[in-house]
N, C-alpha and C positions, 0 to 999 in steps of 0.2 A: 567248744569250751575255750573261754581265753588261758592264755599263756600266764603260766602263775606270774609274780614279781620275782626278780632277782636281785639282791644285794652283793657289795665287793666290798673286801674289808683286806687293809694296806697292813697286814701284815709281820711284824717283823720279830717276833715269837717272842717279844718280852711281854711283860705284866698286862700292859696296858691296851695293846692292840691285840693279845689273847681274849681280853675282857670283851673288846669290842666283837670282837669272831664269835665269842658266846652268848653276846645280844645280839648279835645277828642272825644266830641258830634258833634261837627262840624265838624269833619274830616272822623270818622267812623260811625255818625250817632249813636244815642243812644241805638238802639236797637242790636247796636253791642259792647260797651261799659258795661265792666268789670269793679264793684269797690270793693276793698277790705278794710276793716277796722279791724285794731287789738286789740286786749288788750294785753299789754303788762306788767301788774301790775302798771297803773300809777293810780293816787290816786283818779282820780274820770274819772266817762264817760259822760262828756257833751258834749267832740267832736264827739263822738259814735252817739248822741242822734243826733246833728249837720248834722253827716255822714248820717243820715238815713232821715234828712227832704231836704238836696241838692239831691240825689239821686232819689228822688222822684217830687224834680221839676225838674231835668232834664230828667226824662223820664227813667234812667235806670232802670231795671227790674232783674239784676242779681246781690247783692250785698252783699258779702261773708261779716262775720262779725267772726271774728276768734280768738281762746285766745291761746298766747304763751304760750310754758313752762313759770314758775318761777325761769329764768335765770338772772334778772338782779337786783335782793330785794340783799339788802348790797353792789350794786357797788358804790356807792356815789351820786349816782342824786337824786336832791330834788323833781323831778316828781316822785319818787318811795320811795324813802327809808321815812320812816313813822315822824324819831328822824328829819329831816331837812326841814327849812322852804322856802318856793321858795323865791326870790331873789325878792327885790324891786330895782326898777334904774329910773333915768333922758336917758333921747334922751343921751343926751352928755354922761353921764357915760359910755350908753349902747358901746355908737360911738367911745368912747377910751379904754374899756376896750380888756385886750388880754390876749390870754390864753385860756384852755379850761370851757366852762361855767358850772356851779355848776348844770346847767339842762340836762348837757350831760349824756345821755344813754349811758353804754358804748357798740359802735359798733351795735347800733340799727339797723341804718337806712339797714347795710350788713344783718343782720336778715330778715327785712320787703322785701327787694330784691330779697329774694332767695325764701323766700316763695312765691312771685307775678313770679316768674318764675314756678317755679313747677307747681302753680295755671294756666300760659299760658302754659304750653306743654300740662294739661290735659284738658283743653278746649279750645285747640283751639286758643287762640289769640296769635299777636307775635309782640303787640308794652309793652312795659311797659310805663307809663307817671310818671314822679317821680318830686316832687316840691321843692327841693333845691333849693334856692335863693341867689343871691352872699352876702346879709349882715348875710345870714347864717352861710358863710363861712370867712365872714372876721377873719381877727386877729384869725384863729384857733378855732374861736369856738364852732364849730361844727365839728369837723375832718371829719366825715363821710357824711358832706354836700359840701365838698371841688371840684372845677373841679378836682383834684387829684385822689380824692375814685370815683367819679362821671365816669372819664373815665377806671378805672380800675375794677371798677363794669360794666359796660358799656360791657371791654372785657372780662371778667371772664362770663357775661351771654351769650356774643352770643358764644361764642366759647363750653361753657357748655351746653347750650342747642341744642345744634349742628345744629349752624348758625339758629335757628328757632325763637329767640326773642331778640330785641331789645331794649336798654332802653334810652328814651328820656328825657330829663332833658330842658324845653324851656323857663324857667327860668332861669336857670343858670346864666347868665351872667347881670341879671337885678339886681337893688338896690329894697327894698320895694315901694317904693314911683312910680318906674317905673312897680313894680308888679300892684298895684292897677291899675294906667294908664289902663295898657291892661282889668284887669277885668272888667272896666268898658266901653271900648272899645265893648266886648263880650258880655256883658250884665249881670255877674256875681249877682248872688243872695246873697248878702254880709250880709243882714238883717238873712240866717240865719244858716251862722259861728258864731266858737267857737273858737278864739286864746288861752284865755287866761290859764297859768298854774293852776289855783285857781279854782276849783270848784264851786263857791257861784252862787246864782243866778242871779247876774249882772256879768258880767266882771270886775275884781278887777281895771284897770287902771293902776296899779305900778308897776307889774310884769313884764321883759324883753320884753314879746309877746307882752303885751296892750301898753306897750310905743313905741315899733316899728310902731305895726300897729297904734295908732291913729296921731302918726309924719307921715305917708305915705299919711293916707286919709287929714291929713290936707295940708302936700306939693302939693297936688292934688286940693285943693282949696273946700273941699267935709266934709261935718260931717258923722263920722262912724255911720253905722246906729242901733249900738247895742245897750244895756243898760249898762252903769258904775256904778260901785259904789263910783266913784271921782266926776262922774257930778249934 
């Protein structure tokens, strides 16, 4: 009998790569689903903590939890760099500003990629699931969440791992607001992600992430189901 498939899905216990973890369970079945989660030197781990309570209501059983080098302390993200405070905004600010965001890692997400490859050639799987979303990449501000890095990581994996993995992005082309939609379509466990940049024990509400997401679940007609520190 062949070897079922196995999929790897990057992890990071917010919205959107939850979603991805639950298309992956429905396709591959959980007990063939890969999640990885990184440290990457960002200033606190409550999406870690996030990553390890979705993981376990979805069933999965194998979920790597892995700390990079200290490659990205002094490149200017306020997720890392300790002197910078993360960024407060409106929907609208969020919606017009352009440029690259004061929370950009630089060249992250090619990092987390290349490791969830390595990770599929030695066990085995050969989809990657990656949660990029288009208001990621609006107005540049995410470079490395753009269809651009998306299809060029895309080729750089399969051709690197010699045609043996995949990287699916099924996001891509959805706004937040059309993110949630699906999540809730799936039956996404929303209650217990972690968007926001702020560490505290509510979700802070002001930050870029809490204003995206709670503008999606509200275009959706739905209250988020987490706790604020605004409400």
């Amino acid at each position: 009998m062949d070897n079922p498939r196995k999929a790897l899905v990057l992890l990071s216990g917010g919205v959107d790569s939850t979603i991805c973890a639950g298309l992956a369970c429905r396709e591959f079945g959980p007990q063939n689903v890969l999640a990885i989660s990184l440290y990457y030197g960002q200033k606190h781990a409550k999406e870690i903590e996030a990553a390890r309570a979705v993981t376990k209501h979805l069933g999965i059983k194998d979920h790597i939890i892995q700390q990079l080098p200290d490659i990205f302390n002094g490149g200017g993200s306020t997720l890392i760099d300790q002197d910078k405070q993360n960024p407060e905004t409106t929907y609208e600010e969020l919606n017009i500003s352009e440029g690259v965001s004061p929370t950009y890692v630089p060249f992250r997400n090619a990092n987390f990629l290349s490791v969830a490859t390595s990770i599929c050639l030695v066990k085995g799987a050969d989809t990657i699931f990656y949660g990029a979303h288009a208001e990621d990449a609006r107005n540049w501000a995410y470079p490395d969440c753009t269809p651009e890095f998306n299809g060029a990581m895309a080729n750089a994996i399969y051709i690197g791992s010699y045609m043996k993995v995949r990287l699916v992005t099924p996001l891509q082309w959805l706004s937040k607001s059309e993110v949630v939609a699906l999540g809730v379509k799936i039956g996404t466990p929303f209650e217990l992600t972690w968007s926001c940049y702020n560490g505290f024990d509510k979700a802070c509400g002001v930050c870029p992430a809490c204003v995206g997401r709670l503008h999606a679940f509200e275009q959706n007609g739905l209250v988020d189901p987490i706790d604020y520190k605004t409400s």
